[in-house]
PDB file of N, CA, C and O in Angstrom:
ATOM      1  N   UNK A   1     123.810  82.792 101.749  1.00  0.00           N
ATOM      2  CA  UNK A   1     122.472  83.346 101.925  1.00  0.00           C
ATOM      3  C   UNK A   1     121.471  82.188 101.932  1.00  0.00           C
ATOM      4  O   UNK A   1     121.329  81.283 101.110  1.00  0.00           O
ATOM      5  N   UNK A   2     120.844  82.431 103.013  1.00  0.00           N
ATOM      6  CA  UNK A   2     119.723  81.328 102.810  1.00  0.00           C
ATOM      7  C   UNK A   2     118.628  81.138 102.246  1.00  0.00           C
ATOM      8  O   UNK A   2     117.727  81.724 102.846  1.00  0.00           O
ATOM      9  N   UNK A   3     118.209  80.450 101.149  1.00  0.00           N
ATOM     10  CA  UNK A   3     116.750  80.669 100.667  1.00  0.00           C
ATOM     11  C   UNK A   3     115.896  79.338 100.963  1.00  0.00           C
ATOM     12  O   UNK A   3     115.986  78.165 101.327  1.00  0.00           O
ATOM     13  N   UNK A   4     114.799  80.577 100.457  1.00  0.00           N
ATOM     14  CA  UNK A   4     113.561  79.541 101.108  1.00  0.00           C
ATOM     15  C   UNK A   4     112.860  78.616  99.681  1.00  0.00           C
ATOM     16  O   UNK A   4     113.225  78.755  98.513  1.00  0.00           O
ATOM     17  N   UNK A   5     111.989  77.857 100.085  1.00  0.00           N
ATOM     18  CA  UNK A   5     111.403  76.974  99.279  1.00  0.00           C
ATOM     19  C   UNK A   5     109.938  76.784  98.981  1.00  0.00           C
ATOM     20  O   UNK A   5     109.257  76.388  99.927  1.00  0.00           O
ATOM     21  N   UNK A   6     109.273  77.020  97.710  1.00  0.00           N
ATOM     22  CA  UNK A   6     108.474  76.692  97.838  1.00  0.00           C
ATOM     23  C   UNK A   6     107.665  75.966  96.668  1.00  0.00           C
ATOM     24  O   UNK A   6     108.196  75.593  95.622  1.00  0.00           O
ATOM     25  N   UNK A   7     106.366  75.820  96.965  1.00  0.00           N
ATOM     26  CA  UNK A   7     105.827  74.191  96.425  1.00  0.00           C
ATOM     27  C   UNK A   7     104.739  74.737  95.962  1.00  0.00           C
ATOM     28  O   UNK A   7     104.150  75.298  96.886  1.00  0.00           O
ATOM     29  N   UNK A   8     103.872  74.899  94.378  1.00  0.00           N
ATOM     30  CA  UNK A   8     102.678  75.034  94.186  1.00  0.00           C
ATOM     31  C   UNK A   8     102.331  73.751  93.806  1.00  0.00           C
ATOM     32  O   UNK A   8     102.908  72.882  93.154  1.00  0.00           O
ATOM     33  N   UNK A   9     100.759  73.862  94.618  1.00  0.00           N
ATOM     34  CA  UNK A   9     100.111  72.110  93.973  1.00  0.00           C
ATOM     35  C   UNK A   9      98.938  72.811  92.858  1.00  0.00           C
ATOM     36  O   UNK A   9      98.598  73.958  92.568  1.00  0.00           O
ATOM     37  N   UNK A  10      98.596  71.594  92.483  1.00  0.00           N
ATOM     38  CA  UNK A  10      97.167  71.805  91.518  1.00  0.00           C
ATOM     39  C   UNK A  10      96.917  72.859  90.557  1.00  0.00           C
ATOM     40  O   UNK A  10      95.999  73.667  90.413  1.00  0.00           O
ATOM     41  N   UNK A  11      98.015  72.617  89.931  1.00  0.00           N
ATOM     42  CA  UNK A  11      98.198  73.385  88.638  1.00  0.00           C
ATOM     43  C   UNK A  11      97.161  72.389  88.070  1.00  0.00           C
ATOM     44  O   UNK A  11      96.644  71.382  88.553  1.00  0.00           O
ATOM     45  N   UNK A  12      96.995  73.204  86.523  1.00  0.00           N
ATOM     46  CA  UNK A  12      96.455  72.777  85.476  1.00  0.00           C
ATOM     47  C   UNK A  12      97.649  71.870  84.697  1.00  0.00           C
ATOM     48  O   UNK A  12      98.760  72.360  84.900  1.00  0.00           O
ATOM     49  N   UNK A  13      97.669  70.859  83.991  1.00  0.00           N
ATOM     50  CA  UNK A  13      98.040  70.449  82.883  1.00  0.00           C
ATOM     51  C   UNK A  13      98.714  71.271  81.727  1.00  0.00           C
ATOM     52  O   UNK A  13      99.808  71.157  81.175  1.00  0.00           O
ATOM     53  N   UNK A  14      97.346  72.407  81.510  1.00  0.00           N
ATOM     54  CA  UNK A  14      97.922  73.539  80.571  1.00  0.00           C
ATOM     55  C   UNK A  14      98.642  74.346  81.170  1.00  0.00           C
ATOM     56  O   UNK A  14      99.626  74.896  80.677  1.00  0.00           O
ATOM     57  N   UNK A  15      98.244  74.490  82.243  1.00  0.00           N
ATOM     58  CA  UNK A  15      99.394  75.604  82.781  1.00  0.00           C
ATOM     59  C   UNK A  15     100.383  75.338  83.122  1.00  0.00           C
ATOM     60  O   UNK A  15     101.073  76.337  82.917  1.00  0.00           O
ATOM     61  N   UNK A  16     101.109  74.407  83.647  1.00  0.00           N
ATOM     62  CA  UNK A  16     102.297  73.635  83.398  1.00  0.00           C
ATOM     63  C   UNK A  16     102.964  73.590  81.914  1.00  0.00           C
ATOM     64  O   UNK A  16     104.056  74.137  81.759  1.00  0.00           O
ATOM     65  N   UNK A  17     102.425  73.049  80.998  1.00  0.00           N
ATOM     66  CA  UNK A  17     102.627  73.140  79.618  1.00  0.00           C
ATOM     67  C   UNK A  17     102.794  74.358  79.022  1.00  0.00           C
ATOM     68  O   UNK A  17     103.181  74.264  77.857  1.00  0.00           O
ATOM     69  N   UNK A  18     102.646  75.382  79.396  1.00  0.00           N
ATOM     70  CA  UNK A  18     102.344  77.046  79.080  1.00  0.00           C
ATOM     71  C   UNK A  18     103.716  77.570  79.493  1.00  0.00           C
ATOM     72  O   UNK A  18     104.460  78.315  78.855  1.00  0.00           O
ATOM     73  N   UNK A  19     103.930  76.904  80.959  1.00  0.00           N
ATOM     74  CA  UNK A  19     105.577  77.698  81.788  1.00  0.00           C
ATOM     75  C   UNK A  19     106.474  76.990  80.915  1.00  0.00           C
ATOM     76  O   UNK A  19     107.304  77.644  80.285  1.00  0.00           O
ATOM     77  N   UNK A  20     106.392  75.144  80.735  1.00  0.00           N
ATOM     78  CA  UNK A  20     107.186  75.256  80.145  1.00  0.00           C
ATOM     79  C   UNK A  20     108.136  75.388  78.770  1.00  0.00           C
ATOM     80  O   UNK A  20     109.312  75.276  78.426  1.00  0.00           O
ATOM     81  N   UNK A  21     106.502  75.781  78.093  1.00  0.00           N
ATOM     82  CA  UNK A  21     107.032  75.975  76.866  1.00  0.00           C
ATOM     83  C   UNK A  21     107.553  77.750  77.054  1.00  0.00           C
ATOM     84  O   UNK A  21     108.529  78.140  76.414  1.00  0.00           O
ATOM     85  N   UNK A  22     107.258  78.119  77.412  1.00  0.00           N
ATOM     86  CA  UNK A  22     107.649  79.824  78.245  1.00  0.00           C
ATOM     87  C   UNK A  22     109.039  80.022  78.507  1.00  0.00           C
ATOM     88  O   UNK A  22     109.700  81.043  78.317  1.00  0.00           O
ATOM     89  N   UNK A  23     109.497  78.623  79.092  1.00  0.00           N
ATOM     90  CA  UNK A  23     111.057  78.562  79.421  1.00  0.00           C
ATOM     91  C   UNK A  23     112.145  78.218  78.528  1.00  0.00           C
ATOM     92  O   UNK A  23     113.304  78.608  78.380  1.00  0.00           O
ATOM     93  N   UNK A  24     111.321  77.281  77.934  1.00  0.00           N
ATOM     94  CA  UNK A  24     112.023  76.881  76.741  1.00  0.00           C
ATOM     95  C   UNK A  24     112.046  78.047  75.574  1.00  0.00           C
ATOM     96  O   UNK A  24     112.905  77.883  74.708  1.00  0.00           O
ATOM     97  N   UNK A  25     111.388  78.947  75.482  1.00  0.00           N
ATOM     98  CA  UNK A  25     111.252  80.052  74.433  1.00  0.00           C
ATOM     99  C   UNK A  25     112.433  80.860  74.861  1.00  0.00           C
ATOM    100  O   UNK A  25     113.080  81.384  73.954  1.00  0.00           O
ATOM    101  N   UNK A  26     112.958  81.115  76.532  1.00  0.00           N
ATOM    102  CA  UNK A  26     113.920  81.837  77.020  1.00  0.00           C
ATOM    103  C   UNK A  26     114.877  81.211  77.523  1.00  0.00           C
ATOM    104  O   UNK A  26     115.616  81.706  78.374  1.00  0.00           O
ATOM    105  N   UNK A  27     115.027  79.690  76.926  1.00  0.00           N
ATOM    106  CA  UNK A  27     116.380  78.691  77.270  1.00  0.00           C
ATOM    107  C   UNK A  27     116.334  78.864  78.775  1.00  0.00           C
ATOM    108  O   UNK A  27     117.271  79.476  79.288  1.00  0.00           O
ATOM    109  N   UNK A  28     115.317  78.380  79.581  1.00  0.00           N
ATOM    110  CA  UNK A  28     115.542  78.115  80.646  1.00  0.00           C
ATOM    111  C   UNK A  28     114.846  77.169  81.610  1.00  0.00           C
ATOM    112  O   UNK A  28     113.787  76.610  81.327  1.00  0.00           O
ATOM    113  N   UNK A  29     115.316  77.056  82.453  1.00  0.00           N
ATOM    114  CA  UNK A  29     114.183  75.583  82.534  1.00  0.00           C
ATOM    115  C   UNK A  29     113.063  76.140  83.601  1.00  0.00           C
ATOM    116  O   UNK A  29     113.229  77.241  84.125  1.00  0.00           O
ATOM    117  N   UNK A  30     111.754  75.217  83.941  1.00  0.00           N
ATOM    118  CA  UNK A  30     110.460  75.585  84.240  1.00  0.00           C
ATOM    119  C   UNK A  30     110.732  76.129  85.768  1.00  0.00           C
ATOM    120  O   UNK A  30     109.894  76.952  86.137  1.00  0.00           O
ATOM    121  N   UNK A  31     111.657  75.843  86.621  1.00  0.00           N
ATOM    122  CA  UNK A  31     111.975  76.206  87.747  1.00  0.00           C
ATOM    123  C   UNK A  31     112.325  78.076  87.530  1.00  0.00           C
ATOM    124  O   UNK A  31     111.800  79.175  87.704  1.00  0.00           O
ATOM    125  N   UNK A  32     113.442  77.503  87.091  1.00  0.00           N
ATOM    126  CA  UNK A  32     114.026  79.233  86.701  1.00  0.00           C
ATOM    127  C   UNK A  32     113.138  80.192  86.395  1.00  0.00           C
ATOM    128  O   UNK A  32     113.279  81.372  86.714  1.00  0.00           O
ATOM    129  N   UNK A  33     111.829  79.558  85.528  1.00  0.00           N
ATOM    130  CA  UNK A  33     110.919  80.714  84.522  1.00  0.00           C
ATOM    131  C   UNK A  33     109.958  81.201  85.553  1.00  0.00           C
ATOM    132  O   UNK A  33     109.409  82.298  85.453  1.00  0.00           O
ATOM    133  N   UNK A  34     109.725  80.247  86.705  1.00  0.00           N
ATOM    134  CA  UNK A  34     108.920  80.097  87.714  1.00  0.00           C
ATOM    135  C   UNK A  34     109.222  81.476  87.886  1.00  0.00           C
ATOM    136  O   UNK A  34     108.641  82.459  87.427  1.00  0.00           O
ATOM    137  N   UNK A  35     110.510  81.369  88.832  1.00  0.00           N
ATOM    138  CA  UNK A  35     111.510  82.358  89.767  1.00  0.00           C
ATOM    139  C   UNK A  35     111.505  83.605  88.605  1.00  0.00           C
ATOM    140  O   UNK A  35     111.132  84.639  89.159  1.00  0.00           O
ATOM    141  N   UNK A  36     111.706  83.751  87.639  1.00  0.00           N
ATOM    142  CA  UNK A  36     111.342  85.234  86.716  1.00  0.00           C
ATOM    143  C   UNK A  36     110.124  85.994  86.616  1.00  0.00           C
ATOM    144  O   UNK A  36     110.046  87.220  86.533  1.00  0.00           O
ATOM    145  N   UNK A  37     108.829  84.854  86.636  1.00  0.00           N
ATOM    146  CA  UNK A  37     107.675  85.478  86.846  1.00  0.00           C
ATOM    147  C   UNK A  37     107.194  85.687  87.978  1.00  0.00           C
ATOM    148  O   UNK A  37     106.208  86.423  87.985  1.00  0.00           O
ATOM    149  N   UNK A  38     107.564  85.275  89.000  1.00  0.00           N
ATOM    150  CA  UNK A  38     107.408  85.411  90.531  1.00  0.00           C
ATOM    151  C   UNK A  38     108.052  86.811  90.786  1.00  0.00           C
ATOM    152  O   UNK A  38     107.449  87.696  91.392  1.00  0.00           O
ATOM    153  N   UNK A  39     109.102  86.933  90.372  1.00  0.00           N
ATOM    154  CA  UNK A  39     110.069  88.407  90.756  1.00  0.00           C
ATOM    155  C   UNK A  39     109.422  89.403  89.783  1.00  0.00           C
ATOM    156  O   UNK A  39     108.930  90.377  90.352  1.00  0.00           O
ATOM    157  N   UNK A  40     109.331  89.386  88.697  1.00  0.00           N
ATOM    158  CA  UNK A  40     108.644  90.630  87.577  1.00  0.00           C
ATOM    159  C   UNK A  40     107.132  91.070  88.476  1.00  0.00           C
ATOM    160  O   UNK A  40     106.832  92.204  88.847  1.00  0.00           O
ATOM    161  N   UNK A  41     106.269  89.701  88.692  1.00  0.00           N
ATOM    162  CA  UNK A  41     104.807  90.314  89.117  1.00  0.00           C
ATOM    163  C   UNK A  41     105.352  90.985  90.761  1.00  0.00           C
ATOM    164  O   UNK A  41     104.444  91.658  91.248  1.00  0.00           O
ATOM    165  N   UNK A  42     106.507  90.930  91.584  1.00  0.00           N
ATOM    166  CA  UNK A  42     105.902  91.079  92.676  1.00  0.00           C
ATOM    167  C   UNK A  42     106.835  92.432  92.522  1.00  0.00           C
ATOM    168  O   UNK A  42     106.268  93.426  92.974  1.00  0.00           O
ATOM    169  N   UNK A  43     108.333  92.711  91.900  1.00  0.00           N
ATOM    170  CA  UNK A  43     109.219  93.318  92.565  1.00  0.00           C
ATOM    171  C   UNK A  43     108.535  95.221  91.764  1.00  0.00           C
ATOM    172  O   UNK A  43     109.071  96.287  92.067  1.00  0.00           O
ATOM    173  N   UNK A  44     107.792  95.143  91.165  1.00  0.00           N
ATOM    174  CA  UNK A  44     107.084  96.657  90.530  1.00  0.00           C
ATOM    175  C   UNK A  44     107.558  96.976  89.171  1.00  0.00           C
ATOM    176  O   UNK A  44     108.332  96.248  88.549  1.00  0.00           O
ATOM    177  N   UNK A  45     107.073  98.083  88.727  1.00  0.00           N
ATOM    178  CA  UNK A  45     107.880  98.547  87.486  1.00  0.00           C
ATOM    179  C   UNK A  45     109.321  98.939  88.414  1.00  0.00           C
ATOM    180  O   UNK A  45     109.441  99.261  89.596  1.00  0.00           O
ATOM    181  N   UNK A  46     110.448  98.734  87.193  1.00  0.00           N
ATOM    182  CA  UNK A  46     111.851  99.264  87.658  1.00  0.00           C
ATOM    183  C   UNK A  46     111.213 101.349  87.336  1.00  0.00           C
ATOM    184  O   UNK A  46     110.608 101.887  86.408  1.00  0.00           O
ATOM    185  N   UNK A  47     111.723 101.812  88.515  1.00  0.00           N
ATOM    186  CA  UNK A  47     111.874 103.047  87.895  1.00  0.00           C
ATOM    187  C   UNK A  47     113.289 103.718  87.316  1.00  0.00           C
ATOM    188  O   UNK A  47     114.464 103.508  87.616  1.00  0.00           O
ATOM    189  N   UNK A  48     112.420 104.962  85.985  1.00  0.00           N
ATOM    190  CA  UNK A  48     113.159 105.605  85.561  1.00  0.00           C
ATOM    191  C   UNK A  48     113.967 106.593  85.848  1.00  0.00           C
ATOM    192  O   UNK A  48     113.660 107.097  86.928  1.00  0.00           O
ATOM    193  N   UNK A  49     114.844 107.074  85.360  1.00  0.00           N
ATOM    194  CA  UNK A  49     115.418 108.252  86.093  1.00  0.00           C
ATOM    195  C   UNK A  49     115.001 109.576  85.768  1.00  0.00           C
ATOM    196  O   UNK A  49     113.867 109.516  85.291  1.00  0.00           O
ATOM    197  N   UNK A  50     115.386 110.629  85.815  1.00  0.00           N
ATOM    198  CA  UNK A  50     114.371 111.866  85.562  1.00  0.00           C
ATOM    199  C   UNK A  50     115.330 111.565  84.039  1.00  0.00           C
ATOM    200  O   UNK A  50     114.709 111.547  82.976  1.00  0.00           O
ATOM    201  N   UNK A  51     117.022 111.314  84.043  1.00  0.00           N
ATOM    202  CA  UNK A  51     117.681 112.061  83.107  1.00  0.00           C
ATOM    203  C   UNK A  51     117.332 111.198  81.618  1.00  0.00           C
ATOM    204  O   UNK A  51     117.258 111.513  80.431  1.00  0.00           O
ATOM    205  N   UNK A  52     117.180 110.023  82.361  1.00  0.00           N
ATOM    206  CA  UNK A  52     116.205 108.894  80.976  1.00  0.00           C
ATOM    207  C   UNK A  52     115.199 109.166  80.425  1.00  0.00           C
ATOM    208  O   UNK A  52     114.945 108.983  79.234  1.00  0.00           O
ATOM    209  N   UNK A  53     114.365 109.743  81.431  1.00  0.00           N
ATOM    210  CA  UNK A  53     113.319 110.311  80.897  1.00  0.00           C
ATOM    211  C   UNK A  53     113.071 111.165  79.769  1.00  0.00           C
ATOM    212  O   UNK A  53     112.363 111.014  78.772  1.00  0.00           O
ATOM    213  N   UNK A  54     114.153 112.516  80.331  1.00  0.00           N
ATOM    214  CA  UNK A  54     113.915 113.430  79.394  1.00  0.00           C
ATOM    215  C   UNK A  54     114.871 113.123  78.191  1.00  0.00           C
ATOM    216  O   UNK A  54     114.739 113.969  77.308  1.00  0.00           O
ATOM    217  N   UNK A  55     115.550 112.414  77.981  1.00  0.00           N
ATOM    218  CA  UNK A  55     116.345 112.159  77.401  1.00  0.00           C
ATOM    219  C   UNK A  55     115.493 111.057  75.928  1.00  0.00           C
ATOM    220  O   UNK A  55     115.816 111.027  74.740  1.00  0.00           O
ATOM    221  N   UNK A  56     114.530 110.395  76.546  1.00  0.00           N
ATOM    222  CA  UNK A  56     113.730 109.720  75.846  1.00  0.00           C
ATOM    223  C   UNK A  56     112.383 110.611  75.176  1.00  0.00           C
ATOM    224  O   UNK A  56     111.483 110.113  74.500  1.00  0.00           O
ATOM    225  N   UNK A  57     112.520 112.086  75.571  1.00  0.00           N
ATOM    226  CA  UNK A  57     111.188 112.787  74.564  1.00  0.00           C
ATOM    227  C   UNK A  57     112.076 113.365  73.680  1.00  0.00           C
ATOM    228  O   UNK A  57     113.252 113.728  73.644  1.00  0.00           O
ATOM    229  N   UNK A  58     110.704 113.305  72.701  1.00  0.00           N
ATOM    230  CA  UNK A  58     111.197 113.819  71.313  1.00  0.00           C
ATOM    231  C   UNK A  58     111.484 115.009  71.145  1.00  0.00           C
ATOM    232  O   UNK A  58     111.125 115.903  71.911  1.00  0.00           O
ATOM    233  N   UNK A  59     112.239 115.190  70.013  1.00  0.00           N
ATOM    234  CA  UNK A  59     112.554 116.895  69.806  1.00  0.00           C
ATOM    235  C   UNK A  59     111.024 116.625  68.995  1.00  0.00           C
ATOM    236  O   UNK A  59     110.597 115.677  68.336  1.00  0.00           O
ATOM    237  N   UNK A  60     110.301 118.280  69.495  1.00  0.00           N
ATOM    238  CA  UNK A  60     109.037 119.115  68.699  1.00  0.00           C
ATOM    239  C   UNK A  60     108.909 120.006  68.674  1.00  0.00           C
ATOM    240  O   UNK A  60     107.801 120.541  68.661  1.00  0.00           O
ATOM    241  N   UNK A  61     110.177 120.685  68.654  1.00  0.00           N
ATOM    242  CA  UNK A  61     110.423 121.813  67.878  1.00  0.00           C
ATOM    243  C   UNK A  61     111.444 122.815  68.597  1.00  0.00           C
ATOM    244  O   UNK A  61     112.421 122.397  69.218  1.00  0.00           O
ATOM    245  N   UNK A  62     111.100 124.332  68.447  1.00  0.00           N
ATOM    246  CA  UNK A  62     112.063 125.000  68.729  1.00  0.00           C
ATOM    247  C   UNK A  62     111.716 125.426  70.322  1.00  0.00           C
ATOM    248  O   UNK A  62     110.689 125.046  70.884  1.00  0.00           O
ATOM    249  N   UNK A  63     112.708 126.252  70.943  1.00  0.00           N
ATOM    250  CA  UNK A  63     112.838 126.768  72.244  1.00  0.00           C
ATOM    251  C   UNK A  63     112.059 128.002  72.027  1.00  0.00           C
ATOM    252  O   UNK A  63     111.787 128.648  73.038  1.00  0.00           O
ATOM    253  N   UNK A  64     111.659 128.436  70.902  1.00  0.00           N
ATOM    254  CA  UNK A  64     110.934 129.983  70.668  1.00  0.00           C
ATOM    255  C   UNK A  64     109.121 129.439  70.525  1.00  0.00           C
ATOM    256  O   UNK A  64     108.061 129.988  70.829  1.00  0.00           O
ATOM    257  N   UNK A  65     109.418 128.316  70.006  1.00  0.00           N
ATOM    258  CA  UNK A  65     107.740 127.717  69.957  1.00  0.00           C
ATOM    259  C   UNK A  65     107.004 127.745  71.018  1.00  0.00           C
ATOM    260  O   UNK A  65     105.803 127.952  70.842  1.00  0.00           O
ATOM    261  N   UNK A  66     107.342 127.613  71.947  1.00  0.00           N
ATOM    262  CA  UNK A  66     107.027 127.339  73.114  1.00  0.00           C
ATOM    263  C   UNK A  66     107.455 128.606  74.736  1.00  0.00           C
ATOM    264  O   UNK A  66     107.702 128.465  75.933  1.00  0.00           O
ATOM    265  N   UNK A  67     107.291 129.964  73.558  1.00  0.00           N
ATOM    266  CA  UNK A  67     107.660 131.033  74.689  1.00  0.00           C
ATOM    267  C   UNK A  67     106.421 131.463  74.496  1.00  0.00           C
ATOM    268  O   UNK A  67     105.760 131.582  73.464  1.00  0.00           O
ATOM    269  N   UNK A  68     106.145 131.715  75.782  1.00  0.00           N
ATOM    270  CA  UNK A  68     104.937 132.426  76.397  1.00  0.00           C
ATOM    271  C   UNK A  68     104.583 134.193  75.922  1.00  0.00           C
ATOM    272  O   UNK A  68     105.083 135.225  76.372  1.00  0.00           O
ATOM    273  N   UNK A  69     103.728 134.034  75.051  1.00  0.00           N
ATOM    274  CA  UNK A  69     103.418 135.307  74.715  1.00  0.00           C
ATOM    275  C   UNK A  69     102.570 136.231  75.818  1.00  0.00           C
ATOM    276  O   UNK A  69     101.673 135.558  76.326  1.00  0.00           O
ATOM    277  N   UNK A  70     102.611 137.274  76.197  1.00  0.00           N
ATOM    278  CA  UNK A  70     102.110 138.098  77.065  1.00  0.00           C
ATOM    279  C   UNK A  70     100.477 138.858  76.588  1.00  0.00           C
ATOM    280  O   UNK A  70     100.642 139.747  75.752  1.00  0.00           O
ATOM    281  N   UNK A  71      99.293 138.678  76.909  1.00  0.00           N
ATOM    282  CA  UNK A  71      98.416 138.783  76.341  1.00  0.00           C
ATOM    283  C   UNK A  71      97.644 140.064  76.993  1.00  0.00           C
ATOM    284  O   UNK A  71      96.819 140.722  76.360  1.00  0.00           O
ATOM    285  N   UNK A  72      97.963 140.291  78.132  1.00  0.00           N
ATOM    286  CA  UNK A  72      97.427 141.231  79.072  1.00  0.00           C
ATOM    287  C   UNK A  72      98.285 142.849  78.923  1.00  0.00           C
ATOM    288  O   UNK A  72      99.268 142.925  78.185  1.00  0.00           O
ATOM    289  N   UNK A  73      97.846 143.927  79.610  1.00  0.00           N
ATOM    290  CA  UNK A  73      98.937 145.169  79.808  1.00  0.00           C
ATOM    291  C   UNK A  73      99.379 145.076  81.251  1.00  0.00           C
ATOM    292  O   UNK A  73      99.131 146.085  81.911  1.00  0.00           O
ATOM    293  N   UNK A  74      99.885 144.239  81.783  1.00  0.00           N
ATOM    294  CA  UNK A  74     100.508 144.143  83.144  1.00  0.00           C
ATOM    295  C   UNK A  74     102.038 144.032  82.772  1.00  0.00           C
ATOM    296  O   UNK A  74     102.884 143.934  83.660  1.00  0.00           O
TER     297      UNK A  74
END
């Protein structure tokens, strides 16, 4: 697969110093950390699945809590 290349100029000092202490926090070097924050900001949130989803709310209570009482004479 072929990849491409590329070159940022005129960074800051600090901001250089920022990635690579960034990389070093995730054992990796300033290139690599580059290529992680480049892919996180561009590729979106990952989405969830419906079954993760529901699977991730809390129990709040019962299946009777939440039955619809009839308020009308229809």
């Amino acid at each position: 697969m072929n990849m491409a290349q590329l070159v940022v100029r005129n960074l800051s000092d600090a901001l250089v110093k920022a990635l690579k202490q960034r990389a070093a926090k995730h054992n990796r070097s300033a290139e690599q950390e580059h290529r992680e924050i480049l892919e996180s900001a561009l590729r979106g949130p990952k989405r969830k699945t419906l079954a993760s989803v529901l699977a991730s709310m809390p129990n709040v209570g019962k299946d009777e809590d939440f039955v619809r009482q009839q308020t009308d004479s229809r």
